[in-house]
C-alpha positions in Angstrom: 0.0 0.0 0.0 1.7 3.1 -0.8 1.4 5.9 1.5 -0.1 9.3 1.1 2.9 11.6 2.5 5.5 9.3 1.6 8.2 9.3 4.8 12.0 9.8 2.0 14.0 8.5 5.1 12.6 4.8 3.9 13.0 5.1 0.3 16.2 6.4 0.5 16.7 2.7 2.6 15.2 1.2 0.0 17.1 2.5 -2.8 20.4 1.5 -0.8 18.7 -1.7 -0.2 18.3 -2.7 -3.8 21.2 -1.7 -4.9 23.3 -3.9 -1.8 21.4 -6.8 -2.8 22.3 -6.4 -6.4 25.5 -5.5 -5.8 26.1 -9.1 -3.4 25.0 -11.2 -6.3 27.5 -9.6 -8.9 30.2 -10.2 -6.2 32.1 -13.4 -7.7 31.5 -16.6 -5.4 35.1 -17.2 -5.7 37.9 -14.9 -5.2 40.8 -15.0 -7.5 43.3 -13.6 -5.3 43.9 -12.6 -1.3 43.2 -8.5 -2.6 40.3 -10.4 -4.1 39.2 -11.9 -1.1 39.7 -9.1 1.5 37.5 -6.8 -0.5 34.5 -9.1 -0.4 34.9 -10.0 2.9 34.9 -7.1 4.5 32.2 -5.5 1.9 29.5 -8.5 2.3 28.2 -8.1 5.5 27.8 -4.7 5.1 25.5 -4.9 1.9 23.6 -8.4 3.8 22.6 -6.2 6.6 20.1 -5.0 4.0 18.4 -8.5 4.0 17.5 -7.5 7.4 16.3 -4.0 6.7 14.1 -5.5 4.1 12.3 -7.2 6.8 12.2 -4.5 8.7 10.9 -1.8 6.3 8.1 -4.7 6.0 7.5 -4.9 9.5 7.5 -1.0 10.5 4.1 0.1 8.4 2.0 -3.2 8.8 2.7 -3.7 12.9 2.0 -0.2 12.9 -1.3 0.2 10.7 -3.0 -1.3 8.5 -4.1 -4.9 10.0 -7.4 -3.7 12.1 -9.5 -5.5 9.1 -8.0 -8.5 9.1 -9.4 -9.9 5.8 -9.1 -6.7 4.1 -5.2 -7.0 5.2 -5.2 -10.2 3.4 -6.5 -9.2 0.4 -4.5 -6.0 0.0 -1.4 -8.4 0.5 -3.0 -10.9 -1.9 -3.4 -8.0 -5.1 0.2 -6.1 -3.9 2.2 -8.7 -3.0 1.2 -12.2 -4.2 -0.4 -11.6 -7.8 3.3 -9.6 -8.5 5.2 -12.5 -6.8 3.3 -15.3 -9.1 3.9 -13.2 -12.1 7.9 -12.6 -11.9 8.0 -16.4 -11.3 5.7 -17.1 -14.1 9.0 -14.8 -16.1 11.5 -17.1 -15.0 9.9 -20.4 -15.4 8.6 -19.5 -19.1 12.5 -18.1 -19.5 14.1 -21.2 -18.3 11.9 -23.4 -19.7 10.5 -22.7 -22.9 12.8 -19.7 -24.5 16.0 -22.1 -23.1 14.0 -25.3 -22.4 14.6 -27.9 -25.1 11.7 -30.2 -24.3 8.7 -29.0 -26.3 5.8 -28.8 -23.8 1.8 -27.6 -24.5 0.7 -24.9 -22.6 -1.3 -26.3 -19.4 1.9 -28.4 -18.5 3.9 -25.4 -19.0 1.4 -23.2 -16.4 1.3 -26.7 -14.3 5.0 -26.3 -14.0 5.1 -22.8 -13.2 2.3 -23.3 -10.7 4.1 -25.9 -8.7 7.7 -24.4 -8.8 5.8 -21.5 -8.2 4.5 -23.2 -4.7 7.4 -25.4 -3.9 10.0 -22.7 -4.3 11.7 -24.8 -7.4 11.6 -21.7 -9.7 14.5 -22.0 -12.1 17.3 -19.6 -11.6 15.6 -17.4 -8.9 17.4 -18.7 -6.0 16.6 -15.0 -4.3 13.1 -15.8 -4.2 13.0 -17.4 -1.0 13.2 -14.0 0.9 9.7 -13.8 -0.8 8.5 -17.4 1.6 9.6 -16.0 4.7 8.1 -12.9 3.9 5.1 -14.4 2.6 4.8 -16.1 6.3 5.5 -13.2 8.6 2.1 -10.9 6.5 0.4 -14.5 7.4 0.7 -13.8 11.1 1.5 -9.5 10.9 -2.7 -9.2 12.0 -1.9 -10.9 15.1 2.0 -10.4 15.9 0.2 -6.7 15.2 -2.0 -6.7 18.3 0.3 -8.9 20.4 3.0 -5.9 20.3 0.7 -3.0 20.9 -0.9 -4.4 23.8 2.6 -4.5 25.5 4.0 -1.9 27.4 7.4 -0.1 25.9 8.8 -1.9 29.4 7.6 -5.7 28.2 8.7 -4.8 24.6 12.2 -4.3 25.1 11.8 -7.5 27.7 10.8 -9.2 24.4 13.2 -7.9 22.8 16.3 -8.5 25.0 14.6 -12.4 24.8 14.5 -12.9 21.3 17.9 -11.8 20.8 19.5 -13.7 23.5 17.6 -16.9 22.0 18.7 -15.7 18.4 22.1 -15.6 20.2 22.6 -19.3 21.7 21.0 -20.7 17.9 23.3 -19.2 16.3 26.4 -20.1 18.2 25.9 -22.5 20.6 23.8 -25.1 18.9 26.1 -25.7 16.0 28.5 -26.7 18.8 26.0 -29.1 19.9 26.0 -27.7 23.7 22.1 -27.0 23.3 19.3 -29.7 22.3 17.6 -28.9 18.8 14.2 -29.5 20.4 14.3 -26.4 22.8 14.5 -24.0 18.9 12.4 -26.6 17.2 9.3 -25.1 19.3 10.9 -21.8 19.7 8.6 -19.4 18.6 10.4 -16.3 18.6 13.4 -17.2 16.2 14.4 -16.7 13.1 14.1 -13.5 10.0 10.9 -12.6 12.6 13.4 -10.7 14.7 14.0 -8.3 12.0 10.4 -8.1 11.1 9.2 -6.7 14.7 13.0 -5.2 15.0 11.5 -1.8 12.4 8.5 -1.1 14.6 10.3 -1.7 17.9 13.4 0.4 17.3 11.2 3.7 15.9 8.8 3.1 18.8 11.4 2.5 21.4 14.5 4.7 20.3 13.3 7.1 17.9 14.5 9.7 20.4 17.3 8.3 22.2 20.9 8.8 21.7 22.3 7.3 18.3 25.9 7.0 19.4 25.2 3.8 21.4 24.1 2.2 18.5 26.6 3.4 16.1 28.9 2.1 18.5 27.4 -1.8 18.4 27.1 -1.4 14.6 30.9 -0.7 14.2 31.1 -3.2 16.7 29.2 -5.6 14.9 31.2 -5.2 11.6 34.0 -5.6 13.4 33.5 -8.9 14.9 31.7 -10.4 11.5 35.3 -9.7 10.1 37.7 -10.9 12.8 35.3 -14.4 12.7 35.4 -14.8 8.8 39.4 -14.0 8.8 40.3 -16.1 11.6 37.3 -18.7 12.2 36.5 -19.5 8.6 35.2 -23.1 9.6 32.6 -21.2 12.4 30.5 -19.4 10.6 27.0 -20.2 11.1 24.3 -17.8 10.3 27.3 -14.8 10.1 25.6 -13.2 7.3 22.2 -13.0 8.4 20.9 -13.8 11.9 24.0 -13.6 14.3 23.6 -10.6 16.7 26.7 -9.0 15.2 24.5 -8.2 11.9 21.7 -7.4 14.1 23.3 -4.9 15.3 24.6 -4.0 12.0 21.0 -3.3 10.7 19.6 -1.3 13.5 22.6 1.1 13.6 22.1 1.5 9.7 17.8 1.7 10.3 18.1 4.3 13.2 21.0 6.6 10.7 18.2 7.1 8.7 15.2 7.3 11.2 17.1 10.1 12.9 18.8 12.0 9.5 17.8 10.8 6.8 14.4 13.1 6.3 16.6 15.8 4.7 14.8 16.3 1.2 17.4 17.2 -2.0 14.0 17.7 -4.6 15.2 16.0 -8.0 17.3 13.5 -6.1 14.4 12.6 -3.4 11.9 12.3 -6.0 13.9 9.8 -7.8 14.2 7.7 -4.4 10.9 7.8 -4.2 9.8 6.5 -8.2 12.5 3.8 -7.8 11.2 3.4 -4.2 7.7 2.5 -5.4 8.7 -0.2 -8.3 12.0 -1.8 -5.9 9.6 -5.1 -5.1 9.9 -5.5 -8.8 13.3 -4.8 -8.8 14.3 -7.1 -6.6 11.6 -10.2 -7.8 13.7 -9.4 -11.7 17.2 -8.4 -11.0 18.6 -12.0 -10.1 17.1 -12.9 -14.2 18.4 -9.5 -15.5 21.8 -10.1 -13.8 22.4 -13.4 -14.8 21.2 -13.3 -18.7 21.7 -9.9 -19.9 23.9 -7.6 -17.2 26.6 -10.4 -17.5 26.6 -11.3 -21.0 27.3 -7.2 -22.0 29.9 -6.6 -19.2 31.9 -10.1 -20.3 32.0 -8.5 -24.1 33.9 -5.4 -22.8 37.3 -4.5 -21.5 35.6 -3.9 -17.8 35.5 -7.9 -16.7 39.6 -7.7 -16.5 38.8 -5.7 -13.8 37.4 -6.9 -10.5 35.9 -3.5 -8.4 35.0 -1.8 -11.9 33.5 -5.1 -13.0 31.5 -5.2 -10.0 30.1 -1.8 -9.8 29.3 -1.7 -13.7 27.2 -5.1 -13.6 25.6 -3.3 -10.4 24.6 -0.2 -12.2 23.5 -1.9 -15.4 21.5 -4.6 -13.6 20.5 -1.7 -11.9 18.3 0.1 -14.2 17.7 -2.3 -16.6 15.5 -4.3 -13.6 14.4 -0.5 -12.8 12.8 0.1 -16.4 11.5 -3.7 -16.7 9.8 -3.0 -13.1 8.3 0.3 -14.2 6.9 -1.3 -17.3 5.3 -4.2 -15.5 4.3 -2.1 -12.5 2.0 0.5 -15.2 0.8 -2.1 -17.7 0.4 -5.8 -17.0 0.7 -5.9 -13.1 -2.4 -2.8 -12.8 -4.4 -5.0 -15.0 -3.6 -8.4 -12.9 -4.3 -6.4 -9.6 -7.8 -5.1 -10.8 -9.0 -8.8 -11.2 -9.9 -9.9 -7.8 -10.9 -6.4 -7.1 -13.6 -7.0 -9.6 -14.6 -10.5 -8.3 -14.6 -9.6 -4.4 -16.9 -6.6 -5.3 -19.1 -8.8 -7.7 -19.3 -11.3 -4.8 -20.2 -8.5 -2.6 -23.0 -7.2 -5.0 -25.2 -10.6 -4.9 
């Protein structure tokens, strides 16, 4: 749903966002050299602290608003969120599999296909698409995680807090050691991306105000540590990019930077955040196709892939707007028409 007086401090995030998550799949998976190696290290967990402020960004507006009609929540989700999500898919199956595919296939199997990749997360080439389950999961519950949070007191929500990040803390590093029993997170209900999703509402209802340094201190902190442990504990890294307190950390000192500065508005430069803003879910559903097939296949044919940073940055910029201008295209034409559909049935089924 996109808001009336649109807030620039989160579209500015979500520019930077798309662009880090771009930007960490044109990184090469393998390193040619130590200079190589030291870049990526250190630049990675600064760009996968966006994963989390994805989350978060979710999380902020719908805890906040927007779930007191719980079916029309669903719906609203359903038309923005799932009809674009089913369509991008339905782009890389038919990509994969019948401008690539070499079996010749009739149309129902070819939309059977797509429907069950579609639901079993077995898309071809769209291994980013799983940020879209999880998310898919949290809106599921956001109606009731919604009311659970607003009921509590700013005291019991840092409590809750503090808990879920102590538990996030002993998964992460003391089960792989095996010193805790798998059963106690099996049935763990606080665990996992949620953190990040309730992390948004939490830190601009709890902190807004307070004192950023602290935080800028455990963010530095944070990147700090991530480093040290990929340098010189390689073979210990479980859940270092994503869930370990130490990007937690990472996230919230980059959400409350913006939360406390970034609402100063540069006119031509804040209105562009906010178009690219409005069409960066389709960014992100396309960019993984656009990077892989096209971005890749120019930059290889130039002089730039003998060069490693440059390289990076140029299939960034190029995978950039192309998934920009396919987003915008799809966003005005074929997505408006898909989105007026069940709008039409629900108020037909209303009418009788």
């Amino acid at each position: 749903m996109e808001r009336k007086n649109r807030e620039i401090q989160y579209d500015y995030l979500r520019v930077i966002a798309v662009i880090a998550i771009i930007m960490v799949h044109s990184i090469p998976a393998q390193a040619a050299n130590d200079t190589q190696q030291v870049f990526s290290a250190v630049l990675m967990p600064v760009l996968l602290s966006f994963v989390g402020i994805y989350f978060m960004l979710s999380g902020l507006f719908i805890l906040d608003h927007g779930t007191e009609n719980i079916l029309a929540f669903y719906k609203n989700r359903f038309r923005t969120i799932v009809i674009p999500f089913g369509f991008y898919t339905g782009i890389y199956y038919f990509y994969y599999n019948v401008y690539l595919g070499q079996e010749k296939l009739g149309f129902f199997p070819h939309i059977k296909g797509w429907f069950f990749g579609w639901l079993t997360e077995t898309t071809p080439m769209a291994p980013h698409m799983w940020f879209m389950y999880v998310i898919l999961g949290l809106y599921f519950c956001a109606p009731f995680l919604s009311r659970m949070l607003k009921a509590m007191t700013d005291h019991e929500l840092t409590i809750f807090l503090v808990m879920i990040l102590i538990i996030q803390a002993l998964f992460v590093y003391l089960q792989p050691l095996g010193l805790l029993p798998g059963e106690f997170f099996q049935y763990m209900i606080f665990k996992g991306w949620l953190i990040y999703f309730v992390l948004g509402y939490s830190l601009k209802r709890l902190y807004q105000n307070s004192r950023y340094f602290p935080f800028l201190a455990a963010g530095f902190a944070g990147f700090a540590l991530t480093t040290i442990q990929k340098f010189f504990t390689p073979a210990f890294t479980p859940g270092i990019h994503d869930l370990a307190p130490t990007m937690i950390a990472m996230a919230s000192a980059v959400f409350l930077f913006f939360e406390r500065y970034g609402t100063v508005s540069f006119p031509v430069f804040t209105n562009a955040c906010g178009l690219i803003s409005r069409h960066s879910y389709g960014m992100y559903l396309i960019h993984y196709l656009v990077l892989g097939q096209f971005s890749a296949a120019i930059i290889e044919k130039t002089w730039i892939r003998h060069f490693y940073v440059p390289k990076i940055i140029c299939l960034t910029a190029l995978t950039f707007f192309i998934s920009l201008v396919i987003a915008w295209l799809m966003d005005e034409t074929v997505l408006k028409l898909l989105k007026r559909i069940p709008q039409l049935i629900w108020k037909q089924g209303n009418d009788r």
